[in-house]
Backbone as a chain_set.jsonl record, in Angstrom:
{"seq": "XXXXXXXXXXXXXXXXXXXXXXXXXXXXXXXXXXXXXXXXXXXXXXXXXXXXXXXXXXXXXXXXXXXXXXXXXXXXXXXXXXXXXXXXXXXXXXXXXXXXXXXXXXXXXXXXXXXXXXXXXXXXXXXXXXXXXXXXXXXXXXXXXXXXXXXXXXXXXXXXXXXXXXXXXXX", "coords": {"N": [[170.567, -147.586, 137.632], [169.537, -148.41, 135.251], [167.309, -149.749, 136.14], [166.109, -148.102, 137.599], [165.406, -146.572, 135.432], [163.368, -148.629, 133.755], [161.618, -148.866, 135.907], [160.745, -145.71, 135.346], [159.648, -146.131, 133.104], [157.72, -148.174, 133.44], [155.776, -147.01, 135.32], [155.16, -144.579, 133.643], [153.76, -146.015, 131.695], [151.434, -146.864, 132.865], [150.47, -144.745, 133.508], [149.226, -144.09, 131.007], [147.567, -145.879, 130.824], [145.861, -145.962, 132.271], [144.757, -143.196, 132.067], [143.659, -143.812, 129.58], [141.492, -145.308, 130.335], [140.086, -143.877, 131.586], [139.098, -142.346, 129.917], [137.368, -143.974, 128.58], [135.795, -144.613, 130.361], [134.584, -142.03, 130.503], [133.463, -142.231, 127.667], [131.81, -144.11, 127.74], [129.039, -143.407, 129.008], [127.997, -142.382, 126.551], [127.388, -144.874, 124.736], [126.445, -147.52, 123.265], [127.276, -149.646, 124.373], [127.959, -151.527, 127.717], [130.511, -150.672, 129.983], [132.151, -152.765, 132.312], [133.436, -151.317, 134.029], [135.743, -150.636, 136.586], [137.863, -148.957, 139.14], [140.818, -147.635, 138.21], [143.205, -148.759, 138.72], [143.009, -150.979, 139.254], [142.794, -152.84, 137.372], [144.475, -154.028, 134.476], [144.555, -152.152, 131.442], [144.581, -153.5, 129.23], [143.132, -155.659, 129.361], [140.91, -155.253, 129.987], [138.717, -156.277, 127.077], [135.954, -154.985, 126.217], [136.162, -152.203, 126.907], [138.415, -151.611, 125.001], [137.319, -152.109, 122.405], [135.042, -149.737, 122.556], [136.456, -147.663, 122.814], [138.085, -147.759, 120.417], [135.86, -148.017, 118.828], [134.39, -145.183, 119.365], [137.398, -143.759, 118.533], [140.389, -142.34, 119.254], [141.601, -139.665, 120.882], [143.821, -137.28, 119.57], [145.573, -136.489, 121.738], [145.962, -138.254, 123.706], [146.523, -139.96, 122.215], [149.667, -138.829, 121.609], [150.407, -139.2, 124.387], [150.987, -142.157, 124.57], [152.425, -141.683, 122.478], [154.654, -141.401, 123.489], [155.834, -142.878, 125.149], [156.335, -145.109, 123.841], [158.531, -147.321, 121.841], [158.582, -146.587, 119.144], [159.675, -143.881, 116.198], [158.133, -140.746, 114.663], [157.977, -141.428, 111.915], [157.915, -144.368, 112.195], [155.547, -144.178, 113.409], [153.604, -143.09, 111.799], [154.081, -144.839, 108.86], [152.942, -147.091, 110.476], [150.54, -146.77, 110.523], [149.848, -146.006, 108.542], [149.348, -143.007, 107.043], [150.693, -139.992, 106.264], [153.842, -138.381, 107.318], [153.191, -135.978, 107.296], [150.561, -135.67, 107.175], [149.691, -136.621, 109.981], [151.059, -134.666, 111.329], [149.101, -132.373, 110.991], [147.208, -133.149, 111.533], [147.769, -132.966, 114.093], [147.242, -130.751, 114.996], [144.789, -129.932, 114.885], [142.008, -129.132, 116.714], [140.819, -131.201, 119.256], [140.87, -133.323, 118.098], [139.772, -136.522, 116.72], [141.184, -139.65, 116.628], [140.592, -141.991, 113.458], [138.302, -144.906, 113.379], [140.125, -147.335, 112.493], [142.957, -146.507, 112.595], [142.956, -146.113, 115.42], [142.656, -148.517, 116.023], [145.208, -150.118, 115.57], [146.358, -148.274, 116.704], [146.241, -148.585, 119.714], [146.868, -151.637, 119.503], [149.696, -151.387, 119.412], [150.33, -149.815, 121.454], [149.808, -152.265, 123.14], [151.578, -154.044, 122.678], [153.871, -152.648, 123.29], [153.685, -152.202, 126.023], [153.446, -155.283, 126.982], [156.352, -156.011, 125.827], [157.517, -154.463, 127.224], [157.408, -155.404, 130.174], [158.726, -158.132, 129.409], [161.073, -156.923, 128.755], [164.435, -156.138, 130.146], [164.547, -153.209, 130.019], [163.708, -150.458, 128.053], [165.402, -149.757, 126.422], [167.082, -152.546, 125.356], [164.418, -153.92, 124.765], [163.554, -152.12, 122.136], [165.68, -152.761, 120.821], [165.331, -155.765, 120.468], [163.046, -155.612, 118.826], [164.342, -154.46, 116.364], [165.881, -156.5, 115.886], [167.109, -158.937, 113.516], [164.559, -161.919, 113.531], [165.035, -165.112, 114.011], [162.816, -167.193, 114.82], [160.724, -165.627, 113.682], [161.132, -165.93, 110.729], [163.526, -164.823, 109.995], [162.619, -161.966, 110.058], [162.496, -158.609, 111.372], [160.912, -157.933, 114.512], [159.624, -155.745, 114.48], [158.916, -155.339, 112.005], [156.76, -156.603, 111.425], [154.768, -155.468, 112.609], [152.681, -154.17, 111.421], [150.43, -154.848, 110.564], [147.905, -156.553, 111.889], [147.803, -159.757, 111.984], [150.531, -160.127, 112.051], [151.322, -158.62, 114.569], [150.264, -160.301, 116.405], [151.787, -162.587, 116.152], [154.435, -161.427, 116.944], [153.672, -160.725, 119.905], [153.404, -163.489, 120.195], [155.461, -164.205, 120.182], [157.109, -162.585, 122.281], [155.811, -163.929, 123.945], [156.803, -166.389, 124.528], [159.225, -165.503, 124.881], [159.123, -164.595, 127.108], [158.234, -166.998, 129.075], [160.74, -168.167, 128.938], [161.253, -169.708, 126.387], [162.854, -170.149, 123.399], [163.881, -169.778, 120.089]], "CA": [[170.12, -146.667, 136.591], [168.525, -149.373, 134.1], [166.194, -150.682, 136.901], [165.068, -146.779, 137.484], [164.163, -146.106, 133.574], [162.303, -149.35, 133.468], [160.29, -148.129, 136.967], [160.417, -145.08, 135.042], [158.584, -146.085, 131.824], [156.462, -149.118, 133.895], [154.706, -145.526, 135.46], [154.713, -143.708, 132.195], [152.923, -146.499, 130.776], [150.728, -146.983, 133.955], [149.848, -143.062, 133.676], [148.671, -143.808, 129.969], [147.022, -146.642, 130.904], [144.786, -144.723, 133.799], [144.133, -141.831, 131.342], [142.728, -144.399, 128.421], [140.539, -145.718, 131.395], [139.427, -142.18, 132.228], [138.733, -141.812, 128.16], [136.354, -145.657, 128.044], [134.509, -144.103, 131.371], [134.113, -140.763, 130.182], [132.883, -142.571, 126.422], [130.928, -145.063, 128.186], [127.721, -143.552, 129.039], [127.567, -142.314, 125.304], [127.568, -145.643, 123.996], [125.494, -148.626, 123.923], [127.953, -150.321, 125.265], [128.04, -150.527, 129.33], [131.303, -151.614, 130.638], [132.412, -152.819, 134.177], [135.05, -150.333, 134.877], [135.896, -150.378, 138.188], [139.113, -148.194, 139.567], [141.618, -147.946, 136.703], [144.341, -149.25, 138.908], [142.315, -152.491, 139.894], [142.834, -154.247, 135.979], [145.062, -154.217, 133.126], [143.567, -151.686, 130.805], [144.264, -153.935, 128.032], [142.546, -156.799, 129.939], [138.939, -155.362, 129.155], [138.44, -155.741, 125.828], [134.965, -153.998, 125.829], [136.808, -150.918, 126.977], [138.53, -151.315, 123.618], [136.064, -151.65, 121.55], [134.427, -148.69, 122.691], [137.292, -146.899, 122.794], [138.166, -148.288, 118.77], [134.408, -147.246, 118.233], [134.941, -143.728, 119.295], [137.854, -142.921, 118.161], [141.29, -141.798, 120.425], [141.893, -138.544, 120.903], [145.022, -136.851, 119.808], [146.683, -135.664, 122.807], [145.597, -139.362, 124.267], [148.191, -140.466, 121.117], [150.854, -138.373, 122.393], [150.975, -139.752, 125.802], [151.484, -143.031, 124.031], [153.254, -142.294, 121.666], [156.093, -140.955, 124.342], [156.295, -144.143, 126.08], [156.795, -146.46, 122.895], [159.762, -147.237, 121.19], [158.31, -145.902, 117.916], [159.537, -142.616, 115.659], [156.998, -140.195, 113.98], [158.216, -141.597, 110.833], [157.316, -145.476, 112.425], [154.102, -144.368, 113.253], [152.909, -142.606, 110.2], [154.078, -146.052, 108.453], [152.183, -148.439, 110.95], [149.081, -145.822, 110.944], [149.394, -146.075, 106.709], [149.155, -142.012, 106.633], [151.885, -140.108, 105.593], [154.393, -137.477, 108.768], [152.452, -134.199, 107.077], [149.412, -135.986, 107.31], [150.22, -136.939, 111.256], [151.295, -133.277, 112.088], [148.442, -131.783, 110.648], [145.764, -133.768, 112.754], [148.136, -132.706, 116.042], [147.241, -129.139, 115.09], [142.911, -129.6, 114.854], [141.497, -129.119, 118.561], [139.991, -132.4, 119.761], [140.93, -134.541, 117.027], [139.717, -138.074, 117.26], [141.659, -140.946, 115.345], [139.405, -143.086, 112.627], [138.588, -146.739, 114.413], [141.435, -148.056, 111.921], [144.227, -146.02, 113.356], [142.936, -145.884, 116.726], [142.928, -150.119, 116.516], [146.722, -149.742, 115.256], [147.397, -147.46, 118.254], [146.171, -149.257, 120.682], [147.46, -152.406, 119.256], [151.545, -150.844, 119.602], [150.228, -150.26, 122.728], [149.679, -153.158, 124.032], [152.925, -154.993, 122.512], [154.831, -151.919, 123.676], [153.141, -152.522, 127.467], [153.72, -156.684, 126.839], [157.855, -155.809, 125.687], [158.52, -153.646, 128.766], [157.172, -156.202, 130.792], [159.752, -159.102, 129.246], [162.824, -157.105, 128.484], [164.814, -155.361, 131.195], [164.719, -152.086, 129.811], [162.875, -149.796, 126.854], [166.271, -149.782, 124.841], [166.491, -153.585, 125.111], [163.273, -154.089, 124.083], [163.916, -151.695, 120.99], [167.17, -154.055, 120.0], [164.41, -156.612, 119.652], [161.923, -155.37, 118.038], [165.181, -154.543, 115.322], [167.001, -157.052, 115.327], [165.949, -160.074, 113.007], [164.352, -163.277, 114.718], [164.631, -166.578, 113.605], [161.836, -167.42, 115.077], [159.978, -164.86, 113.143], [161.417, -165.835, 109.442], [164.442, -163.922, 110.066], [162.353, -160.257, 109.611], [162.269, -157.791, 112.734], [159.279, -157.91, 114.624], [158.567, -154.207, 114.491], [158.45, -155.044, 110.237], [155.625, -157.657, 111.5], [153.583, -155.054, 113.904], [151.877, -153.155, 110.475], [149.133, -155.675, 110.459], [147.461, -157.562, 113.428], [148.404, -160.988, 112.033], [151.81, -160.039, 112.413], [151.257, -158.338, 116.059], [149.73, -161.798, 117.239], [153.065, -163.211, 115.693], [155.128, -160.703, 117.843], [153.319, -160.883, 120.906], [153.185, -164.752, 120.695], [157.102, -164.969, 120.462], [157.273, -162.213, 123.471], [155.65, -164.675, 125.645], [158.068, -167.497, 124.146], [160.823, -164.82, 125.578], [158.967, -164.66, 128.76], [158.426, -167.92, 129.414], [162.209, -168.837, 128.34], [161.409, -170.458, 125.317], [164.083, -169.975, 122.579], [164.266, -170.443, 118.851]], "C": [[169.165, -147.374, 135.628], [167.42, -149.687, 135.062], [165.404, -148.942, 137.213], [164.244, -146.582, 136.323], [163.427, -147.038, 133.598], [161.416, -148.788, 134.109], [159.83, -146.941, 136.075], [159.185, -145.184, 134.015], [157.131, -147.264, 132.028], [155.125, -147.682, 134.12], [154.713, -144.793, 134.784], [153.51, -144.667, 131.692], [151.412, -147.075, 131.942], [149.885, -145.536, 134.376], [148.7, -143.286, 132.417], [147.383, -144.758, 130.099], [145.449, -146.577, 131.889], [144.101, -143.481, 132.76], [143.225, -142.694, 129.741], [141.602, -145.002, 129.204], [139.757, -145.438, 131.27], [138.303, -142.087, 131.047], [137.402, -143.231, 128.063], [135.707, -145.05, 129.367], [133.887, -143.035, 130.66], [132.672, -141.556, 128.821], [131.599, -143.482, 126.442], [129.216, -144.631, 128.414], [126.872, -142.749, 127.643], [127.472, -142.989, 124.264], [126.47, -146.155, 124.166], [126.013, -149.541, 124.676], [128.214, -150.473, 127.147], [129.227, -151.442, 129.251], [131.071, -151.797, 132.246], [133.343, -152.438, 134.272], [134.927, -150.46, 135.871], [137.302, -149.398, 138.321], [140.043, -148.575, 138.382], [142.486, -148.452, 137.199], [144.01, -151.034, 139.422], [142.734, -153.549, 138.805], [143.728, -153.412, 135.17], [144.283, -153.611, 132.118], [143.234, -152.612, 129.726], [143.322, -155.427, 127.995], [140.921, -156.481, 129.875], [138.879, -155.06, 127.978], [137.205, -154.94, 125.695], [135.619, -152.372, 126.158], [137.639, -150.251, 125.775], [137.815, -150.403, 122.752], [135.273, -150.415, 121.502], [135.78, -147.392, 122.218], [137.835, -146.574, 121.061], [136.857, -147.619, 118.167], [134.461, -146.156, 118.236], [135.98, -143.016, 118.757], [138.704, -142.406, 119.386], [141.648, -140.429, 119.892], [143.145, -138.563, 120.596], [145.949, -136.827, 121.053], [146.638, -137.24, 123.603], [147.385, -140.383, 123.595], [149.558, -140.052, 121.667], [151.304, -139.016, 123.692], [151.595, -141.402, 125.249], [152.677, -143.19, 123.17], [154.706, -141.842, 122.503], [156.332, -141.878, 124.945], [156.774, -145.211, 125.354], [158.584, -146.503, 122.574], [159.713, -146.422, 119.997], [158.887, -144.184, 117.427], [158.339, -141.801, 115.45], [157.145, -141.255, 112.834], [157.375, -143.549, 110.627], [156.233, -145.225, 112.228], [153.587, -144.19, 112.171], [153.07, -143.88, 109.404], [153.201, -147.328, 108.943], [150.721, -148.018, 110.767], [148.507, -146.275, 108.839], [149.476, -144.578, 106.572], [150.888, -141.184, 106.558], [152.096, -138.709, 107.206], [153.592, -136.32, 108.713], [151.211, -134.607, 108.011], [149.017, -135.797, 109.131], [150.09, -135.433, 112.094], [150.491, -132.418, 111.996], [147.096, -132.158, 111.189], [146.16, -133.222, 114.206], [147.412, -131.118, 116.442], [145.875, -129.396, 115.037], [142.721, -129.779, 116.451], [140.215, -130.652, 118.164], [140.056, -132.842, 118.794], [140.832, -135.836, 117.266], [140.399, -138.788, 115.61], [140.754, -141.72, 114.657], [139.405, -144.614, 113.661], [140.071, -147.318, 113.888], [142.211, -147.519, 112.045], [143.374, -146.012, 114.73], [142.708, -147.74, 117.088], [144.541, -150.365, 116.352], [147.318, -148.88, 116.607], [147.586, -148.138, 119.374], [146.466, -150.857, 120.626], [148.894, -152.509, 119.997], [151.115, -150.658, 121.058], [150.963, -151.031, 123.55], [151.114, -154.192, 123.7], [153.524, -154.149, 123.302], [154.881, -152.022, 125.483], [153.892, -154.558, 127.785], [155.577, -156.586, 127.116], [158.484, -155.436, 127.061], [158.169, -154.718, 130.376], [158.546, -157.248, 130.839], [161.063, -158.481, 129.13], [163.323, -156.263, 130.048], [164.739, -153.789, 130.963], [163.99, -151.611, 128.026], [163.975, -149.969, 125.587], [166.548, -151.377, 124.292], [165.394, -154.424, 124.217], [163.104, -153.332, 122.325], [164.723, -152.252, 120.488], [166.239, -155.044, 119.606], [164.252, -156.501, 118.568], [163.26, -154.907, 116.873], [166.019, -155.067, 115.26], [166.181, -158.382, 114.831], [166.114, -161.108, 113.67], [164.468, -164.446, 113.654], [163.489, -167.147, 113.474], [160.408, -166.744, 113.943], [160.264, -164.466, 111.711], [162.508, -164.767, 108.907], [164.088, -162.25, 109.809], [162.173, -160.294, 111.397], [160.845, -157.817, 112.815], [158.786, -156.398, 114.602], [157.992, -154.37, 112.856], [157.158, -155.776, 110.659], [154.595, -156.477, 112.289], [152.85, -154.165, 112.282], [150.672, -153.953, 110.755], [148.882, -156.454, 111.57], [147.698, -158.98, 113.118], [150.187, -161.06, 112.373], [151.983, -159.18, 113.72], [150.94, -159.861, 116.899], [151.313, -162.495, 116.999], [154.171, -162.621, 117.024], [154.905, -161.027, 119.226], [153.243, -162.659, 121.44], [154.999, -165.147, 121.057], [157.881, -163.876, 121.582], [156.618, -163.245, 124.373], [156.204, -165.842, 125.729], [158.936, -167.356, 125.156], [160.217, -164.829, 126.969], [158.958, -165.721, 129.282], [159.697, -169.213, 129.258], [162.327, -169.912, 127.56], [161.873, -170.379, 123.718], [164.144, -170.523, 121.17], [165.025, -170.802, 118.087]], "O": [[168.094, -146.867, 135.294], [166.384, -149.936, 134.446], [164.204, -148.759, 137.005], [163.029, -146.468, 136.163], [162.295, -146.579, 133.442], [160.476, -148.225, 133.549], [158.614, -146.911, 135.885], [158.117, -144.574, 134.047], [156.095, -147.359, 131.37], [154.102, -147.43, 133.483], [154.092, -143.831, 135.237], [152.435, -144.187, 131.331], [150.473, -147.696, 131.444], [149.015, -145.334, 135.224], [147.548, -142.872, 132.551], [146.315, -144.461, 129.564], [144.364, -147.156, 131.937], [142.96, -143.038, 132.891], [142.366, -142.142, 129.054], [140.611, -145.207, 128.504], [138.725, -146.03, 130.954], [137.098, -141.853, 131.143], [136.53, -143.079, 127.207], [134.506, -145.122, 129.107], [132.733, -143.134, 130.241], [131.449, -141.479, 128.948], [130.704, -143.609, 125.606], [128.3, -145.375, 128.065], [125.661, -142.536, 127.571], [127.439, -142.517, 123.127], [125.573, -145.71, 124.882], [125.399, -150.187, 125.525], [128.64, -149.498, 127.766], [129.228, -152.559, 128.732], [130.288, -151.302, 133.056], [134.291, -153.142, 134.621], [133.77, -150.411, 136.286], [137.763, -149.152, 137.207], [139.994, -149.629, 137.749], [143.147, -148.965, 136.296], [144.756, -151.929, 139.819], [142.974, -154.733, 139.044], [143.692, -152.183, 135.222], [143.314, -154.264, 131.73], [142.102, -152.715, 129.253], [142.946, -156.073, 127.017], [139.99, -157.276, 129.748], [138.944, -153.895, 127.585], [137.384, -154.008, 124.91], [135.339, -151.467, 125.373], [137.7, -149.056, 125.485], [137.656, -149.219, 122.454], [134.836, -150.048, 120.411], [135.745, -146.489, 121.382], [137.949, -145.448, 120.576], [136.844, -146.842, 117.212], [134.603, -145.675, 117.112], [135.811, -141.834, 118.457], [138.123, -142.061, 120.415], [141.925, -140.15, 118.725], [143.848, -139.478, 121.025], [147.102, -137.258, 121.028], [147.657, -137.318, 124.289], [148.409, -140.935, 123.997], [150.401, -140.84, 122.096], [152.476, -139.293, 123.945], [152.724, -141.714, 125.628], [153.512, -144.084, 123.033], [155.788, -142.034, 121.949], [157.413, -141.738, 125.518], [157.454, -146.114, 125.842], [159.513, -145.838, 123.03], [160.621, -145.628, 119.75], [158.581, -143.265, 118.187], [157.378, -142.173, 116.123], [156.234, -142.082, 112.869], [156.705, -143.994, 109.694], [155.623, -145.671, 111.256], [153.092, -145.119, 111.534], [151.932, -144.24, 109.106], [152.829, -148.269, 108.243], [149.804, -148.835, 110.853], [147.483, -146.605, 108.24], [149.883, -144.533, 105.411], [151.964, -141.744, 106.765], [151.187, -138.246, 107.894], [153.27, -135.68, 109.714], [150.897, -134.155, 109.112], [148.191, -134.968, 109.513], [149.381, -135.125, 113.052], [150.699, -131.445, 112.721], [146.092, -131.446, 111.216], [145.411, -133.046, 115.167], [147.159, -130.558, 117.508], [145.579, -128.265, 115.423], [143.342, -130.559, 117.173], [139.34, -130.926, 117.343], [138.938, -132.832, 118.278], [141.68, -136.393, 117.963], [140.268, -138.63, 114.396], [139.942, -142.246, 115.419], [140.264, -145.126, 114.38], [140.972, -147.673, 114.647], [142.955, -148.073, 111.236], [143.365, -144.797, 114.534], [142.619, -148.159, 118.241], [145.036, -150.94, 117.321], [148.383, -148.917, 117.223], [148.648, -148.331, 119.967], [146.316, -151.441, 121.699], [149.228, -153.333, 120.848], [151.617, -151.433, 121.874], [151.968, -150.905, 124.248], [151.538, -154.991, 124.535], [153.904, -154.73, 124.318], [155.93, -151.93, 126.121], [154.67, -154.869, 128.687], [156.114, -156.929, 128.169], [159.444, -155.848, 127.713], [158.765, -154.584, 131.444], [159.293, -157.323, 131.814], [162.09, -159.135, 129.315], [162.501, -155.885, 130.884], [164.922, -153.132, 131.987], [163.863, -152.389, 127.08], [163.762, -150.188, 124.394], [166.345, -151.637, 123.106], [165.527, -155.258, 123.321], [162.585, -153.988, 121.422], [164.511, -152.323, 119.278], [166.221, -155.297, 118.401], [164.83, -156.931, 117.569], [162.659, -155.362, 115.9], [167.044, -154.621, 114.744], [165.147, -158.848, 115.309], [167.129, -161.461, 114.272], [163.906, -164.461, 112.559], [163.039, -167.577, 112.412], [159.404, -167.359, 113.585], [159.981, -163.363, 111.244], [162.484, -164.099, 107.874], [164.931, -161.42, 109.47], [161.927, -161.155, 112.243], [159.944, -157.771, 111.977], [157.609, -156.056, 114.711], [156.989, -153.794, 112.435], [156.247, -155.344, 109.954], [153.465, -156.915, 112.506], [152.447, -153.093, 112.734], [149.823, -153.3, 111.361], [149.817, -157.006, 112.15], [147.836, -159.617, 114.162], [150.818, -161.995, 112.867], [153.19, -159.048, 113.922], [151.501, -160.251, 117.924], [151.865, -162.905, 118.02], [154.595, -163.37, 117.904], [155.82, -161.585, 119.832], [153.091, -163.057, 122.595], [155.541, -165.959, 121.808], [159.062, -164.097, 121.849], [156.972, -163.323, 125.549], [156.208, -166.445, 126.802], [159.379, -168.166, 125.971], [160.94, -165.094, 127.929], [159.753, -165.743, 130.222], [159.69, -170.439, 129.372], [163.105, -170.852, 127.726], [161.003, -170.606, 122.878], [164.453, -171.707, 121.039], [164.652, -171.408, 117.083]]}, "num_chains": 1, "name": "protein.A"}
C-alpha cells in the first residue's frame, strides 16, 4: 500500500511535470528565449533551468498551480503564506479565466515544486516526507524545514539537508 501511493504520487508529479513542459514549449516561441526541449519524458523538468526562467518570465497559469498544488504536501493556508498573499486573495485569482501568477509567486511555486519532487524522491512516502518537513531538525537550527521554504535561502538550506538524507548523512 505505501509503495503504491509513492508510485502513485511519483506519476502525479511526473503528469505535472509533462504539463509544465507542454506550458515552456507552448511559451517558447513567444519569447526570446529558445530552449532545447526535447520529449518531456527524456529530462527532469527541473533540470532545464532555461525552461524556468521562461516559464518565471511568463508567469504560471492557474489551473497549472492546481495540478501542483495537489501533489505537494502544502495547505491553501501554507501556500497563501509561502506565496506572501493572503487565502481570499488565492481564491479570487482561481476564479479569473486564464490567470497567470506574477514571476515572484510563480518562482515560489515552482521552487515547492521542486523540493516537493526532491522529498518524494528521499522519503518513502508523501506522509513521511510531510513528518519532515514538520518536525524540527537539528541540522537546520532546530526550526522545521517547511518554516525555512518562505525564502530561497532557506529552500537551498532544505534541499541541501534532503540530499544529506539521501546520501545517509545524519546530524
Amino acid at each position: 500500500m505505501n509503495y503504491e501511493k509513492q508510485k502513485t504520487s511519483k506519476t502525479n508529479f511526473n503528469i505535472v511535470q509533462e504539463a509544465m513542459s507542454m506550458y515552456a514549449q507552448k511559451i517558447d516561441t513567444a519569447t526570446y528565449f529558445k530552449t532545447s526541449i526535447k520529449n518531456s519524458n527524456d529530462v527532469d523538468f527541473f533540470d532545464d533551468k532555461m525552461n524556468i526562467i521562461n516559464i518565471i518570465r511568463k508567469g504560471l497559469p492557474f489551473d497549472l498551480f492546481l495540478k501542483i498544488k495537489d501533489i505537494t504536501p502544502f495547505t491553501e493556508d501554507d501556500w497563501a503564506d509561502y506565496l506572501n498573499i493572503s487565502k481570499k486573495t488565492l481564491q479570487r485569482n482561481s476564479q479569473i479565466e486564464n490567470y497567470l501568477f506574477k514571476p515572484i509567486h510563480t518562482e515560489k511555486i515552482i521552487e515547492l515544486a521542486e523540493v516537493t519532487n526532491f522529498g518524494l524522491e528521499v522519503f518513502d512516502s508523501q506522509e513521511q516526507f510531510y513528518l519532515w518537513l514538520n518536525t524540527p531538525s537539528f541540522a537546520l537550527g532546530n526550526l522545521k524545514p517547511a518554516e525555512l521554504l518562505k525564502d530561497s535561502y532557506g529552500k537551498e538550506l532544505v534541499m541541501n539537508e534532503l540530499n544529506s538524507i539521501d546520501q545517509g548523512i545524519f546530524a
